[in-house]
C-alpha positions, -999 to +999 in steps of 0.1 A: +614-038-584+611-072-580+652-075-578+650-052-547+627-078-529+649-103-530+681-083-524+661-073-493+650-107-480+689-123-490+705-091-473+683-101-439+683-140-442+726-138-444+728-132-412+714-166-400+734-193-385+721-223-403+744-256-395+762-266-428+749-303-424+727-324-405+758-339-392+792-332-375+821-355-371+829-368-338+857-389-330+854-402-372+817-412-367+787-392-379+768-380-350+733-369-364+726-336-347+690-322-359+662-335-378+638-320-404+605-316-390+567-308-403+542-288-376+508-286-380+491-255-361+471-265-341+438-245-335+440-222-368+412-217-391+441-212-421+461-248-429+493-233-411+521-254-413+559-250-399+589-263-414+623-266-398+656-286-378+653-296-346+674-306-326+675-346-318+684-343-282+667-318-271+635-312-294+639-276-295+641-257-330+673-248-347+685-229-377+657-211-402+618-228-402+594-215-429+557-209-419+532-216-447+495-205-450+482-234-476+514-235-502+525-197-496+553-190-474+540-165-449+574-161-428+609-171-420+620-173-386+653-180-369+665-200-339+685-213-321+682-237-300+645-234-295+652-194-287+643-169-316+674-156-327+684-140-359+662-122-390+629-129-394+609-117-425+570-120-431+554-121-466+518-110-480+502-120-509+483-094-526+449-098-545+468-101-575+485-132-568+520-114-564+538-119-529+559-090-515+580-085-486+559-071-458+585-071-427+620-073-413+629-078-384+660-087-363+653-105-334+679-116-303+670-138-274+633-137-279+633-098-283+633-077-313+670-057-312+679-033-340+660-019-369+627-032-377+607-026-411+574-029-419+562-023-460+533-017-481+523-040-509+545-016-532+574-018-514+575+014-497+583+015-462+552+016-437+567+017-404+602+017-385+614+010-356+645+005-342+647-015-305+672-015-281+671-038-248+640-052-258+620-020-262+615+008-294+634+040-291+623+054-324+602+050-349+590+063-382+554+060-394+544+067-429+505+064-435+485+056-463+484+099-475+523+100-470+523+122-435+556+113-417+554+109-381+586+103-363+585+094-325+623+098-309+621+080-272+588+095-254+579+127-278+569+125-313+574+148-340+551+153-374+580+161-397+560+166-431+545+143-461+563+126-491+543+119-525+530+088-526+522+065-553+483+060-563 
C-alpha cells in the first residue's frame, strides 16, 4: 500500500521543472541564479515553515518549496518564477503517526488545470475533479458510506455506492 503512495506522489512530482543547479554558465563564469530560502508563516498558531529557491534577482519563488507543520511535511508546491505552476501534493498525518497522501493537484498559472484528487486516510479516492480554464467541469464525490455522486458541468447524477472499507 505504502508502494502506491509513493508511486503516486513520484508520478505527480515528475512533472516539475526544478533547475538542475543553483547555477548556469554564462560566458565561462558561474552566474548564481536562485538561492535556498527558510519562511516562517507569519500569523499561524501551527510553527509553519516554507522551504524553497528563489530567485536572486527578482525574489520570487522558483522550482518545488516544501511546507512543514512542526517537522512533518504538509505540502509540496511548484513555481515558477513566483507563479504556481506545476503538481502540488498535500499530506496528513493520521492519529497513528503514519502520513498518507491526501491530494493532487495540477496547477498552471495560478489555477488548478487538469485532474485533481482528493484521498482518504486509506488511500481511497475522496473527491475528483477535473478543471479546465480555471474552473471544474466534473467531478466525482465518494462519501464516507461509499454513495457516488458524479456532477458532469451543471447537473449531477447519483450513480450508485461501492463497498467500502471499515
Amino acid at each position: 500500500m505504502r508502494l502506491g503512495k509513493v508511486c503516486i506522489v513520484m508520478f505527480a512530482l515528475s512533472g516539475c521543472k526544478v533547475p538542475d543547479s543553483n547555477s548556469q554558465a554564462d560566458n565561462k563564469e558561474q552566474t548564481n541564479l536562485y538561492r535556498k530560502d527558510t519562511v516562517p508563516v507569519i500569523g499561524s498558531e501551527d510553527a509553519l515553515l516554507e522551504v524553497g529557491l528563489r530567485n536572486i534577482a527578482t525574489g520570487k519563488k522558483h522550482g518545488l518549496w516544501y511546507n512543514y507543520e512542526g517537522n512533518k511535511l504538509v505540502r509540496i508546491e511548484s513555481f515558477q518564477e513566483g507563479i504556481e505552476t506545476g503538481p502540488m501534493v498535500e499530506f496528513a498525518t493520521g492519529d497513528d503517526g503514519k502520513t498518507s497522501v491526501l491530494a493532487l493537484a495540477y496547477i498552471q498559472d495560478g489555477k488548478f488545470a487538469g485532474p485533481s484528487i482528493h484521498l482518504n486516510a486509506d488511500s481511497m479516492i475522496n473527491f475528483y475533479d477535473y478543471y479546465a480554464n480555471g474552473r471544474s467541469v466534473n467531478s466525482m464525490l465518494i462519501d464516507g458510506e461509499g454513495k457516488v455522486e458524479v456532477k458532469l458541468r451543471d447537473s449531477t447524477y447519483k450513480v450508485g455506492s461501492i463497498p467500502i472499507k471499515k
